[in-house]
HTML snippet that shows the backbone in 3Dmol.js (N, CA, C, O; Angstrom):
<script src="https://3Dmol.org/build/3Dmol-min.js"></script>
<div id="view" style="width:600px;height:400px;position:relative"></div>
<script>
const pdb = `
ATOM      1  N   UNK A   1     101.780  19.648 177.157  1.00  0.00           N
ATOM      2  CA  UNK A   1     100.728  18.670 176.990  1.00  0.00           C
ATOM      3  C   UNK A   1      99.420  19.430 176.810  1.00  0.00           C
ATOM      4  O   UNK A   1      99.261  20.347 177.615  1.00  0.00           O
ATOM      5  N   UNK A   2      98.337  19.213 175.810  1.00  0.00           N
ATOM      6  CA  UNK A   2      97.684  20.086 175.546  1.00  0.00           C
ATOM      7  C   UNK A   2      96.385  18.889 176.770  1.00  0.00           C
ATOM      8  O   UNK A   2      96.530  17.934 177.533  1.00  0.00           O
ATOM      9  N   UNK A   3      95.078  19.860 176.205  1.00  0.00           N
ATOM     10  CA  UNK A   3      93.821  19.268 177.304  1.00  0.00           C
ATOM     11  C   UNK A   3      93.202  17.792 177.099  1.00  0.00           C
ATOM     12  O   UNK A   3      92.568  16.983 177.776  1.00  0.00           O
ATOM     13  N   UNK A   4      93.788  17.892 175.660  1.00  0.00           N
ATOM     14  CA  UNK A   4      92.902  16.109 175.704  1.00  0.00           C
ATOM     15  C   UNK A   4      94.280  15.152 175.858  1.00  0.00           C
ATOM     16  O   UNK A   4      93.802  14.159 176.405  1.00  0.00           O
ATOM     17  N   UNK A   5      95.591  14.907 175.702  1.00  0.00           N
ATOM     18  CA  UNK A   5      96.698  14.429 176.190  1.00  0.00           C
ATOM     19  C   UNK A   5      96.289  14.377 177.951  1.00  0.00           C
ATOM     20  O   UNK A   5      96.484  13.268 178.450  1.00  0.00           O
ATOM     21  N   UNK A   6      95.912  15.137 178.624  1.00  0.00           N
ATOM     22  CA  UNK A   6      95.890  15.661 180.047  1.00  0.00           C
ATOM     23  C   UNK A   6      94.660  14.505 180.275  1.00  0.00           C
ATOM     24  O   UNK A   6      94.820  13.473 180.928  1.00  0.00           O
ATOM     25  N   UNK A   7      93.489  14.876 179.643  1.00  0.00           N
ATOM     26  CA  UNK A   7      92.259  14.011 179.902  1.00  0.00           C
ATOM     27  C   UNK A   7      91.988  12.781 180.294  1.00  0.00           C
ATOM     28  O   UNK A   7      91.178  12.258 181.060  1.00  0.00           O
ATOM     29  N   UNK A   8      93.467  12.177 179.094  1.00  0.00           N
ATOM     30  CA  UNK A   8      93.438  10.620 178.748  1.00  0.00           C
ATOM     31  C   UNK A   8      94.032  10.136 179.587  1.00  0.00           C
ATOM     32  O   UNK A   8      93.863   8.920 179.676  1.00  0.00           O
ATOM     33  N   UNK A   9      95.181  10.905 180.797  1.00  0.00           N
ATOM     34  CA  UNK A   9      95.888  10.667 181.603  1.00  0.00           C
ATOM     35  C   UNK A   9      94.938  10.833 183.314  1.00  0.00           C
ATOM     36  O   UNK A   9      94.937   9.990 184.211  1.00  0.00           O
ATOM     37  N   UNK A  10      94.427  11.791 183.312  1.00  0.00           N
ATOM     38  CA  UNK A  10      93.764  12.162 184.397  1.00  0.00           C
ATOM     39  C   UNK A  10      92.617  10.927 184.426  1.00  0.00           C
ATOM     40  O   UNK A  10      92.719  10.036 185.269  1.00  0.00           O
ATOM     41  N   UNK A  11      91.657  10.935 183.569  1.00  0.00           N
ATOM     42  CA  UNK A  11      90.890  10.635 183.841  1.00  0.00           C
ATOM     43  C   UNK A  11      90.297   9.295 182.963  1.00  0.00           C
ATOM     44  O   UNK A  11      89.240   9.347 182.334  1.00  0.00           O
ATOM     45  N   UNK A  12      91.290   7.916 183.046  1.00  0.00           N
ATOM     46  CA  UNK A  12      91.641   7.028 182.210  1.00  0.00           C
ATOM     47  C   UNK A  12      90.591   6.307 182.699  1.00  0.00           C
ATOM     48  O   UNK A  12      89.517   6.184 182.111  1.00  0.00           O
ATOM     49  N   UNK A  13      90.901   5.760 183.897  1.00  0.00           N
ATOM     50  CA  UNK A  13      89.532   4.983 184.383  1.00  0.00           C
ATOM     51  C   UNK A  13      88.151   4.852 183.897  1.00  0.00           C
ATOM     52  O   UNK A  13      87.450   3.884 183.600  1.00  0.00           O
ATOM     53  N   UNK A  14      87.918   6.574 183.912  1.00  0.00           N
ATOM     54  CA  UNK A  14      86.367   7.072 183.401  1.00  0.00           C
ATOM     55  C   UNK A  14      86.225   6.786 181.846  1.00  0.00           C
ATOM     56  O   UNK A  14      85.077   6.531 181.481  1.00  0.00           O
ATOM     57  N   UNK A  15      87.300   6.791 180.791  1.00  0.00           N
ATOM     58  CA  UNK A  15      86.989   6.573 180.152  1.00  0.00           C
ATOM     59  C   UNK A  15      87.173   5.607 179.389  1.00  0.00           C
ATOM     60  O   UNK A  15      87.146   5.591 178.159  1.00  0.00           O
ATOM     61  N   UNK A  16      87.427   4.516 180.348  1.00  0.00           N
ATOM     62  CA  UNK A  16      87.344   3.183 179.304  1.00  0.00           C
ATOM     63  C   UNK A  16      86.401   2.523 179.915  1.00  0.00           C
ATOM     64  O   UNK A  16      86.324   1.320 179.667  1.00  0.00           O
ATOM     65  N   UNK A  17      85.204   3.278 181.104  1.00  0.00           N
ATOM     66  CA  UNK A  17      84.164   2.399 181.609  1.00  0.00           C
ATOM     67  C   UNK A  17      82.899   3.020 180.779  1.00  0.00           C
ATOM     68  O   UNK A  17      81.948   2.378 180.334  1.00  0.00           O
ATOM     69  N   UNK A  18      83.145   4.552 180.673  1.00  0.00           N
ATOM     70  CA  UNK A  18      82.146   4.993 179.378  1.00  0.00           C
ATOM     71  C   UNK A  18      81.852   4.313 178.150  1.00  0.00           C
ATOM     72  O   UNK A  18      82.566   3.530 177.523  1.00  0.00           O
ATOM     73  N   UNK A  19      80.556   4.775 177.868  1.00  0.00           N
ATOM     74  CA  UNK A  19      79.995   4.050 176.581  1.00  0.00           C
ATOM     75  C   UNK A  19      80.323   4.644 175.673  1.00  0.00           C
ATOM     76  O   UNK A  19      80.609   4.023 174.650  1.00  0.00           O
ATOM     77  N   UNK A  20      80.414   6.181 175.709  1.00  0.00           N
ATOM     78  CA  UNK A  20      80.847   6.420 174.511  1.00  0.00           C
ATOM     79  C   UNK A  20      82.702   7.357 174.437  1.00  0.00           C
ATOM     80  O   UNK A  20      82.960   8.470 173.979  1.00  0.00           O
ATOM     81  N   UNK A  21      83.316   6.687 174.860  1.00  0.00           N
ATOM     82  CA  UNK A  21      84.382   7.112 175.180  1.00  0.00           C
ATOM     83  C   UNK A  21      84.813   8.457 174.447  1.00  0.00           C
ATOM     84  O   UNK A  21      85.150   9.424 175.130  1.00  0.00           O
ATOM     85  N   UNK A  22      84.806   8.503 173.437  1.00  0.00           N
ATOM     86  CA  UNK A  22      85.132   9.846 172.522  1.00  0.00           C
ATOM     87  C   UNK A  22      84.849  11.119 172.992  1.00  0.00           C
ATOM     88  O   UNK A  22      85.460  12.137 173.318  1.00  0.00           O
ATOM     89  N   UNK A  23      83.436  10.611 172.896  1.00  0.00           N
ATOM     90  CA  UNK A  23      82.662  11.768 173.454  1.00  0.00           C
ATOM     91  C   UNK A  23      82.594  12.333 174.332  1.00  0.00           C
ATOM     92  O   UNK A  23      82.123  13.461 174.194  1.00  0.00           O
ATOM     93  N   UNK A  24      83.056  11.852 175.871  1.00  0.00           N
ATOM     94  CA  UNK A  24      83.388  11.857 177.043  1.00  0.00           C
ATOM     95  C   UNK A  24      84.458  12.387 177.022  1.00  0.00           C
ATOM     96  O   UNK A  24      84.622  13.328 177.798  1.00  0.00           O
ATOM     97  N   UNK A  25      85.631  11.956 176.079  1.00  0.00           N
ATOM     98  CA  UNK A  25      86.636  12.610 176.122  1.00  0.00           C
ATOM     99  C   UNK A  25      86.589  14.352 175.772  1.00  0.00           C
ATOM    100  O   UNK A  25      87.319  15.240 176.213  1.00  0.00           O
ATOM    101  N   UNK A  26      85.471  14.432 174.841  1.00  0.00           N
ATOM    102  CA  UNK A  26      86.089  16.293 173.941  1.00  0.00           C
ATOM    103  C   UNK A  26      85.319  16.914 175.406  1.00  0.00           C
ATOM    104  O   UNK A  26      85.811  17.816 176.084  1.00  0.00           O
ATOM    105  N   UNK A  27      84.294  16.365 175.648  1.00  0.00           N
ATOM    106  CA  UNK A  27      83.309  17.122 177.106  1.00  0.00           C
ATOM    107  C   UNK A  27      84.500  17.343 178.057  1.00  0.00           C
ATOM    108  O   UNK A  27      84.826  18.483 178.389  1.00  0.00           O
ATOM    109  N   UNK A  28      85.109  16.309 178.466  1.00  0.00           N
ATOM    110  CA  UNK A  28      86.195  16.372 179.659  1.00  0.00           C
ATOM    111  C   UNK A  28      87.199  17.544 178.915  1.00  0.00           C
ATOM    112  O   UNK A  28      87.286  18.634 179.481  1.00  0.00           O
ATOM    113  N   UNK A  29      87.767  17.374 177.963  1.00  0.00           N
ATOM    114  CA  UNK A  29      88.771  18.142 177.059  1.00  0.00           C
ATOM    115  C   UNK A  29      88.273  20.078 177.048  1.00  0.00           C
ATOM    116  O   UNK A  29      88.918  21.125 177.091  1.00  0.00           O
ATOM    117  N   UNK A  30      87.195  19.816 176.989  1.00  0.00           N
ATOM    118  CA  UNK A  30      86.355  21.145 177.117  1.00  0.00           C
ATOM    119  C   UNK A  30      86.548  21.754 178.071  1.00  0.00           C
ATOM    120  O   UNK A  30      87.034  22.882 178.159  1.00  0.00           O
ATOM    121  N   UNK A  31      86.018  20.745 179.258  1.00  0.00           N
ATOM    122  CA  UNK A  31      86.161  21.154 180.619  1.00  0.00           C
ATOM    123  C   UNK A  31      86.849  22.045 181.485  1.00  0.00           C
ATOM    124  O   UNK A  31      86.692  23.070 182.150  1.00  0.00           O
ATOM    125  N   UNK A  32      88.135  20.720 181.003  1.00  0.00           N
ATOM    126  CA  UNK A  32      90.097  21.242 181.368  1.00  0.00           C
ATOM    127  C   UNK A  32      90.610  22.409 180.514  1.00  0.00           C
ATOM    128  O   UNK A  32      91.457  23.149 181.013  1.00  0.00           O
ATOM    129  N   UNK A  33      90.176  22.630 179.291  1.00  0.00           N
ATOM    130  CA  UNK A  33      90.658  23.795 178.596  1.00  0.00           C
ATOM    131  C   UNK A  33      89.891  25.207 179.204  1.00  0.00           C
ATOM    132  O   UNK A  33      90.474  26.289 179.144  1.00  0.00           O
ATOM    133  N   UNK A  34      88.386  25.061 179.853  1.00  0.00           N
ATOM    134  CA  UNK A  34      87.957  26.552 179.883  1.00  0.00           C
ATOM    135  C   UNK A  34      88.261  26.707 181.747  1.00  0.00           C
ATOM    136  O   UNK A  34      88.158  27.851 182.188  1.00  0.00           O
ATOM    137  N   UNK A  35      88.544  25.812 182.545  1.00  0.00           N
ATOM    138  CA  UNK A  35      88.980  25.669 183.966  1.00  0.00           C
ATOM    139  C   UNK A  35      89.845  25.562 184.479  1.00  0.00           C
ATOM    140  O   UNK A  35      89.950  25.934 185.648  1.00  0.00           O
ATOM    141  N   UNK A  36      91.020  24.890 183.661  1.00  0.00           N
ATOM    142  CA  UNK A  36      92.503  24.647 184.457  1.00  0.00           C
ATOM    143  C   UNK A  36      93.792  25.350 183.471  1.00  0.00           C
ATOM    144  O   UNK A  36      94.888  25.788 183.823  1.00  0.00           O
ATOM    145  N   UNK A  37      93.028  25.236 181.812  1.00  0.00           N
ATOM    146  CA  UNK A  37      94.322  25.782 181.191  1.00  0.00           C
ATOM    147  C   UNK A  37      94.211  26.788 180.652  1.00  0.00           C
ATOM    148  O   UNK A  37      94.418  27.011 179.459  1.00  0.00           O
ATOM    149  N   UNK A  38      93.826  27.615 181.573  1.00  0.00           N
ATOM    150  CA  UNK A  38      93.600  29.029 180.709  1.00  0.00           C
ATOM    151  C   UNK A  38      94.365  29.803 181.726  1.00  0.00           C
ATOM    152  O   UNK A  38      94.561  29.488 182.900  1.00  0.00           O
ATOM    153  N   UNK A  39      94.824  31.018 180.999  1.00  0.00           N
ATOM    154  CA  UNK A  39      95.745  31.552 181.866  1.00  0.00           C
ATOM    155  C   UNK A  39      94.967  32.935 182.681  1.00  0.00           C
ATOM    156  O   UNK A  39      95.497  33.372 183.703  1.00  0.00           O
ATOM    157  N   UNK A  40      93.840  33.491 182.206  1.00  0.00           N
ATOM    158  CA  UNK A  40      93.110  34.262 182.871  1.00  0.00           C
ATOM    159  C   UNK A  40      92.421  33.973 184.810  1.00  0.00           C
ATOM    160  O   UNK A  40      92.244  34.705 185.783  1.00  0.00           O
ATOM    161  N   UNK A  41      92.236  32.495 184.503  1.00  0.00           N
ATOM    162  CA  UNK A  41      91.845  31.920 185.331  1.00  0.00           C
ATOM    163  C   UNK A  41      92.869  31.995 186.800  1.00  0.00           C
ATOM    164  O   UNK A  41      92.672  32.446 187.929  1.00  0.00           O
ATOM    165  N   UNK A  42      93.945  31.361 186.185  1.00  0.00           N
ATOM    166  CA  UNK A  42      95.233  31.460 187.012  1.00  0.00           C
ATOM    167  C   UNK A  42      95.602  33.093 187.431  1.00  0.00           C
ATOM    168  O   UNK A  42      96.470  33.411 188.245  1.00  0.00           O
ATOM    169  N   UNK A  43      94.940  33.807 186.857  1.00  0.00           N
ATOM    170  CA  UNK A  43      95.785  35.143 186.553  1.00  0.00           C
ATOM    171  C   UNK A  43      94.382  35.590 187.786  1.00  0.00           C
ATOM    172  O   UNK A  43      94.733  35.984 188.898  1.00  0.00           O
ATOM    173  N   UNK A  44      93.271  35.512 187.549  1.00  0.00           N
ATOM    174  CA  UNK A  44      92.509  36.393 188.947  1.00  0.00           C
ATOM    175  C   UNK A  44      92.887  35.487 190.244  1.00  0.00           C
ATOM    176  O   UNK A  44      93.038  36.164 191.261  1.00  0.00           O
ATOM    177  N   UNK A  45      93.069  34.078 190.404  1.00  0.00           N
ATOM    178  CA  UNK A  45      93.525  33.291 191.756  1.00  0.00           C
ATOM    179  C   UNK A  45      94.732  34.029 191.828  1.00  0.00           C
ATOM    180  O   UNK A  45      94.299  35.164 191.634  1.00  0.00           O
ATOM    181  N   UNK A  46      95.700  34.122 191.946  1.00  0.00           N
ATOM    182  CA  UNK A  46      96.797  34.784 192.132  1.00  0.00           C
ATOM    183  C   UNK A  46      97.927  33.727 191.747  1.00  0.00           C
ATOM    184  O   UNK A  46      99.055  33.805 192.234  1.00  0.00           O
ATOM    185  N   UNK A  47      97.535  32.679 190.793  1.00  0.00           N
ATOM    186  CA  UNK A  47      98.941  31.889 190.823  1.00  0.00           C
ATOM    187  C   UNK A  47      99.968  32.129 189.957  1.00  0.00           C
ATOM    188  O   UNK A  47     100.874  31.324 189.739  1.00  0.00           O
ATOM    189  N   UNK A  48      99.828  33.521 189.310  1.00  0.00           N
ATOM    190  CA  UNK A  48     100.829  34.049 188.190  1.00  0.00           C
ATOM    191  C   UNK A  48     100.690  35.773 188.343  1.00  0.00           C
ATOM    192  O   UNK A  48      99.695  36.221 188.913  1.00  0.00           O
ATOM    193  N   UNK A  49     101.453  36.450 187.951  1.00  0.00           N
ATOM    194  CA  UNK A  49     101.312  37.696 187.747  1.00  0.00           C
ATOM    195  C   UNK A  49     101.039  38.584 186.631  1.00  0.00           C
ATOM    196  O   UNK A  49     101.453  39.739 186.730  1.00  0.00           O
ATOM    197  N   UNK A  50     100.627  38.356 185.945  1.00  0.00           N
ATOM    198  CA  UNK A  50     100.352  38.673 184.800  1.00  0.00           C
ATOM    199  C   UNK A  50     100.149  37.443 183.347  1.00  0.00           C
ATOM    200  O   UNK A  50     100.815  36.446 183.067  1.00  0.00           O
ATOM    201  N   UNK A  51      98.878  38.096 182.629  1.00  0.00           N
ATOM    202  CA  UNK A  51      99.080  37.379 181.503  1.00  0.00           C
ATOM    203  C   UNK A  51      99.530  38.681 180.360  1.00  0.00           C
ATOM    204  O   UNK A  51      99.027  39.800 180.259  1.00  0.00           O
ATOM    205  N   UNK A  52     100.513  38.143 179.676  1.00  0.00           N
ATOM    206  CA  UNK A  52     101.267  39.279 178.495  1.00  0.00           C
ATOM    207  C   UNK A  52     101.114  38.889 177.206  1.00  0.00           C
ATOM    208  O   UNK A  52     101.430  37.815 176.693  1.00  0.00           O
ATOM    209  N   UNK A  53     100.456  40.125 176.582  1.00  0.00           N
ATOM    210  CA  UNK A  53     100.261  39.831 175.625  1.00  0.00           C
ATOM    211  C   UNK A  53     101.415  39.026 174.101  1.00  0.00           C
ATOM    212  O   UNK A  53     102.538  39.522 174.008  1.00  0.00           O
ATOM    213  N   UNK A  54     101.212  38.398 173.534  1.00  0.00           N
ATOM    214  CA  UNK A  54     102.068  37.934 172.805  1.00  0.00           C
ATOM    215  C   UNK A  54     102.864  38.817 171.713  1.00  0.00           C
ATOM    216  O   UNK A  54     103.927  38.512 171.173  1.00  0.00           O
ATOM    217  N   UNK A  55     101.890  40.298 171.463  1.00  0.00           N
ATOM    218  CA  UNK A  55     103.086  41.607 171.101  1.00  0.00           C
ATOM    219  C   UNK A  55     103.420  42.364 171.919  1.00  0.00           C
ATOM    220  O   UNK A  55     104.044  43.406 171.721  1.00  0.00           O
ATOM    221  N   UNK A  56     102.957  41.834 173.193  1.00  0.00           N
ATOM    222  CA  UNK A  56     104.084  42.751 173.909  1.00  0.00           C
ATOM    223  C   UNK A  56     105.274  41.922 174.980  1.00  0.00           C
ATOM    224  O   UNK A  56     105.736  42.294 176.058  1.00  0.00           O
ATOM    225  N   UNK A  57     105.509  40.751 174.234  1.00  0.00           N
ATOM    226  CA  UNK A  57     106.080  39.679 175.018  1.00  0.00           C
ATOM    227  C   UNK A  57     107.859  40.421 174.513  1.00  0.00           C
ATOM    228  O   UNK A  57     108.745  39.940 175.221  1.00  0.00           O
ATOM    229  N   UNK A  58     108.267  41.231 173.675  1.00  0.00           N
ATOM    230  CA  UNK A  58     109.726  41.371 173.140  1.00  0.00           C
ATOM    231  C   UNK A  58     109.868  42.532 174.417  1.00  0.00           C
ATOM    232  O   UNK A  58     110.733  42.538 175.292  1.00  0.00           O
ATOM    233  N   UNK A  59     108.718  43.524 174.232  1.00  0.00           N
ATOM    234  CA  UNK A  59     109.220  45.136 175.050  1.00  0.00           C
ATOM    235  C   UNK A  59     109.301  44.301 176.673  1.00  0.00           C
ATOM    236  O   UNK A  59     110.372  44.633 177.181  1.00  0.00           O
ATOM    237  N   UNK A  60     108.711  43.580 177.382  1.00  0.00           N
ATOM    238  CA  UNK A  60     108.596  42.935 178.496  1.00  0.00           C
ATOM    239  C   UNK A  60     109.743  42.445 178.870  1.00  0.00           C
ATOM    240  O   UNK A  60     110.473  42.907 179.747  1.00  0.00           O
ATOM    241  N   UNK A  61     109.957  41.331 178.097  1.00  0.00           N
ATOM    242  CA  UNK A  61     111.766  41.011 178.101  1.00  0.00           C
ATOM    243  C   UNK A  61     112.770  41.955 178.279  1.00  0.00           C
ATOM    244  O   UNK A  61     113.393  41.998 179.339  1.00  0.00           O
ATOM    245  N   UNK A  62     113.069  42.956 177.068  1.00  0.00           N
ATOM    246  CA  UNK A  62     113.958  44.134 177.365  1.00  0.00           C
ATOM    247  C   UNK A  62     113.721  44.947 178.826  1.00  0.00           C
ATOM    248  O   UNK A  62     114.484  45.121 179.776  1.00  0.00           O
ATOM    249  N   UNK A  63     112.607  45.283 178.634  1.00  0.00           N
ATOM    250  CA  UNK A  63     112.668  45.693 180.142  1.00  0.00           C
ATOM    251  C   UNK A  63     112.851  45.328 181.300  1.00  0.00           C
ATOM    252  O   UNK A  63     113.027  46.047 182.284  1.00  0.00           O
ATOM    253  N   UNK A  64     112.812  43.979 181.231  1.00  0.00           N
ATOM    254  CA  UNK A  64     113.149  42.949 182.755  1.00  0.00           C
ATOM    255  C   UNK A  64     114.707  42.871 182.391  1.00  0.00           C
ATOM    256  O   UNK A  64     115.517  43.090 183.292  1.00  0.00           O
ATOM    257  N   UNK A  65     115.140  42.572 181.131  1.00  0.00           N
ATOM    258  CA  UNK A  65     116.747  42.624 181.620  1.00  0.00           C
ATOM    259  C   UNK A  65     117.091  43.681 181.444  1.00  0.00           C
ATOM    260  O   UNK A  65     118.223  43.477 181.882  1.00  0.00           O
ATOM    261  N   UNK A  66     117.120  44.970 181.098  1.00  0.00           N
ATOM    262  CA  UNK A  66     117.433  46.220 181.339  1.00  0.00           C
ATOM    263  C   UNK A  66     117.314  46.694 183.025  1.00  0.00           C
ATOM    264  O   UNK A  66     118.150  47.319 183.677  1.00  0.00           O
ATOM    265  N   UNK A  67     116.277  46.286 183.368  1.00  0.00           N
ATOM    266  CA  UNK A  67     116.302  46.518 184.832  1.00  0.00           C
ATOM    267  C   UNK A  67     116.957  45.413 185.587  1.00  0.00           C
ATOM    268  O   UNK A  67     116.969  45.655 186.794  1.00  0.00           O
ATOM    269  N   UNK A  68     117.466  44.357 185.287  1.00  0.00           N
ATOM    270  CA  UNK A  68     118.453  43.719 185.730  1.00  0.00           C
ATOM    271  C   UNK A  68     119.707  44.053 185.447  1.00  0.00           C
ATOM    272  O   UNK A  68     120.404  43.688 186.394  1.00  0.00           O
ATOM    273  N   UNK A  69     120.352  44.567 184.618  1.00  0.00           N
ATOM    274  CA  UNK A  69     122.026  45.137 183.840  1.00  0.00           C
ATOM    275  C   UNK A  69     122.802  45.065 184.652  1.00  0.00           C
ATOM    276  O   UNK A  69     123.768  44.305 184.733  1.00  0.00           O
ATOM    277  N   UNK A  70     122.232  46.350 185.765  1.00  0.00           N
ATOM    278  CA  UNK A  70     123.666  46.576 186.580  1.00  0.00           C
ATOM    279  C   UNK A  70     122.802  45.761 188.499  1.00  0.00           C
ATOM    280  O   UNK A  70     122.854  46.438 189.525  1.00  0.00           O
ATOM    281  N   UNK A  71     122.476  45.048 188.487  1.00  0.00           N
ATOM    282  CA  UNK A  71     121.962  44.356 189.627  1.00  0.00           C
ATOM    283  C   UNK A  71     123.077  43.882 190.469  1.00  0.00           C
ATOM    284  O   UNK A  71     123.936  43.295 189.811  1.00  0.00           O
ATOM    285  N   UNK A  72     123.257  43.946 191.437  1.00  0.00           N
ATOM    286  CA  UNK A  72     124.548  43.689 192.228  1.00  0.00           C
ATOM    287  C   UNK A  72     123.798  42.698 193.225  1.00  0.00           C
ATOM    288  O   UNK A  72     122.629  42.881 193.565  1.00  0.00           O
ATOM    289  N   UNK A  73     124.491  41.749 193.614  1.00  0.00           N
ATOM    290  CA  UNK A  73     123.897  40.997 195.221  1.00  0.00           C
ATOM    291  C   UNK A  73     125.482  40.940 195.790  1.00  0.00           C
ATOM    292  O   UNK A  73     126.469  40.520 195.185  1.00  0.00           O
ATOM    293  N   UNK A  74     125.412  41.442 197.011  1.00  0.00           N
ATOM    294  CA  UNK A  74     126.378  41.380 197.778  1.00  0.00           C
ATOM    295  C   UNK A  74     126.490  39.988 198.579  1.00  0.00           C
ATOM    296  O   UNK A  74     125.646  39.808 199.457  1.00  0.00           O
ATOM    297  N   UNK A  75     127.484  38.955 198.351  1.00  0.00           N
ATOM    298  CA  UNK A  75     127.833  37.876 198.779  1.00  0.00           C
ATOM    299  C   UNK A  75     128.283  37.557 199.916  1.00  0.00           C
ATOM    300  O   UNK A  75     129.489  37.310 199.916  1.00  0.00           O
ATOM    301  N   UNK A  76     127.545  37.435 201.283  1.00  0.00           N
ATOM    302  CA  UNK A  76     128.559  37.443 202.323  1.00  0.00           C
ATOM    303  C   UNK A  76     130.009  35.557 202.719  1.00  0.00           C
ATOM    304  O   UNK A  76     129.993  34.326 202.722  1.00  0.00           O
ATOM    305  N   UNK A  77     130.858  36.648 202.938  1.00  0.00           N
ATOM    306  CA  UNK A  77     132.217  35.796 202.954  1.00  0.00           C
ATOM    307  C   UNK A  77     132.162  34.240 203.050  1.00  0.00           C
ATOM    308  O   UNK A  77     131.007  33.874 203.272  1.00  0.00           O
ATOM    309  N   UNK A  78     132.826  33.473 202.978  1.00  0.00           N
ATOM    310  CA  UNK A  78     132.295  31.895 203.399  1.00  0.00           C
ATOM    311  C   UNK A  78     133.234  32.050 204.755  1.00  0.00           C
ATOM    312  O   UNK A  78     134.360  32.526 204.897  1.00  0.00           O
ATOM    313  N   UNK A  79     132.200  31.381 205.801  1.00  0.00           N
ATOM    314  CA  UNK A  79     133.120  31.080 207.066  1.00  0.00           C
ATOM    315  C   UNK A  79     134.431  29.825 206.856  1.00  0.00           C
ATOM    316  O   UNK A  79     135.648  29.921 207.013  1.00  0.00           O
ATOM    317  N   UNK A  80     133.842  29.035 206.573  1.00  0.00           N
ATOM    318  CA  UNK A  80     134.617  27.542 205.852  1.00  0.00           C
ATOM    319  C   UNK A  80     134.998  27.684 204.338  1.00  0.00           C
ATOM    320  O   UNK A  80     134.371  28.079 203.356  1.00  0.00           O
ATOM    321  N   UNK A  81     136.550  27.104 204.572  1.00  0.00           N
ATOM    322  CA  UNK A  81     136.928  27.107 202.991  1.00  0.00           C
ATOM    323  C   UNK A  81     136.954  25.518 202.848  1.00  0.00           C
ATOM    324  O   UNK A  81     136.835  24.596 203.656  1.00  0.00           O
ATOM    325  N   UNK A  82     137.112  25.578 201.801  1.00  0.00           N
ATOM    326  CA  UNK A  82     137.238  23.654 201.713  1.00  0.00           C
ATOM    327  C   UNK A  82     138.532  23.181 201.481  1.00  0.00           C
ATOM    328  O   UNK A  82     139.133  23.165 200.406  1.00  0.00           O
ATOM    329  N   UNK A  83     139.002  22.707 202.836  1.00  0.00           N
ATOM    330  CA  UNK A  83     140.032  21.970 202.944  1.00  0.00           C
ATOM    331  C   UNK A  83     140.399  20.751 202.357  1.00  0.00           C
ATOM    332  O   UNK A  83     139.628  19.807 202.181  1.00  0.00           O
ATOM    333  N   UNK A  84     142.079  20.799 201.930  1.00  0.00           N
ATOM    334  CA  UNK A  84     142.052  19.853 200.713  1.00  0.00           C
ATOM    335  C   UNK A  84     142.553  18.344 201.522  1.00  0.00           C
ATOM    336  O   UNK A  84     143.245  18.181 202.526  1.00  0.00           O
ATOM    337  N   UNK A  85     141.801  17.251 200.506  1.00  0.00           N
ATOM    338  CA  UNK A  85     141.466  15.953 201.273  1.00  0.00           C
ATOM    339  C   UNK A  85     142.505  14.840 200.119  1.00  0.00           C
ATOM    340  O   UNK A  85     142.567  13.627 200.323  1.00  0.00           O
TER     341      UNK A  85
END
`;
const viewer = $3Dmol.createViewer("view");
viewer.addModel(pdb, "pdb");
viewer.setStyle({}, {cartoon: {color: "spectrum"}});
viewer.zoomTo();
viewer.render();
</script>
């Protein structure tokens, strides 16, 4: 959902009591795009770990499953088997 889809939803009330609704809308649309949907923003609060660049989004991949390949998790046993009913 991009920022003005988001706007019209968030903040519906406000803008069907505005006079000039449109206009209210790209200001609000503005708002939400340079404060909530940017990923830099998210990226100094700590709610993501990185923003990656979009050429280096292929080498990133390979390397996360390359360092996953041989990943083992050791499963401990089930106490209960499931008895048949």
């Amino acid at each position: 959902m991009g920022p003005e889809g988001a706007v019209s939803i968030l903040y519906k009330k406000e803008l069907q009591e505005a006079e000039d609704p449109k206009k209210l809308q790209k200001e609000l649309a503005a708002k939400y795009r340079s404060e909530i949907a940017n990923p830099y923003i998210a990226d100094e609060k700590g709610y993501i770990d990185e923003v990656i660049d979009p050429a280096e989004t292929r080498k990133k991949l390979i390397t996360a499953f390359e360092t996953l390949e041989n990943k083992y998790v050791d499963q401990p046993s089930r106490k209960h088997g499931n008895i048949p009913l």
